[in-house]
C-alpha positions, 0 to 999 in steps of 0.5 A: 503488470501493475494497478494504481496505488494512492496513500492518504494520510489525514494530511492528504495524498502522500503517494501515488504511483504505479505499483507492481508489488505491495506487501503491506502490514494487515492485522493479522501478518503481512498481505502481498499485493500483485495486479488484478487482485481478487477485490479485498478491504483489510484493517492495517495495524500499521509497520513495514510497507513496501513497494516495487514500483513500475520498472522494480524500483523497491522501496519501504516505508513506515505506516501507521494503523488504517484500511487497505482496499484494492478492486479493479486494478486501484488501491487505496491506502488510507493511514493515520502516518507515513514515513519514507525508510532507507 
């Protein structure tokens, strides 16, 4: 299963892809992500994010401070930077 995930940064949308996984940096440690998530809205003190996209791709990016939310299968990332990591 996966939900829709978009990442916005003051610049725009950045990423948009189905996610199967995300673990991302909260304030207080890591939250990992999977589909049909109970709703929830969390700051983000910004770090490591990754991703296994639709079909296990996994990938990592650096992300600056903002606010996750997820419901209903749809979740948004809004962040002040964004950078794609090997």
């Amino acid at each position: 299963m996966s939900y829709q995930l978009q990442i916005i940064t003051p610049q725009g949308k950045v990423y948009e892809g189905q996610i199967e996984h995300a673990e991302l940096p909260a304030e207080y440690g890591f939250t990992g992500i999977l589909s049909n998530h109970a709703p929830l809205l969390t700051s983000s003190s910004g770090g490591r994010l990754s991703l296994r996209e639709k079909g296990g791709k996994t990938r990592f990016f650096s992300v600056g401070p903002g606010f996750f939310e997820t419901r209903k299968n749809q979740a948004i990332l809004m962040t002040e930077s964004f950078s794609e990591k090997s």
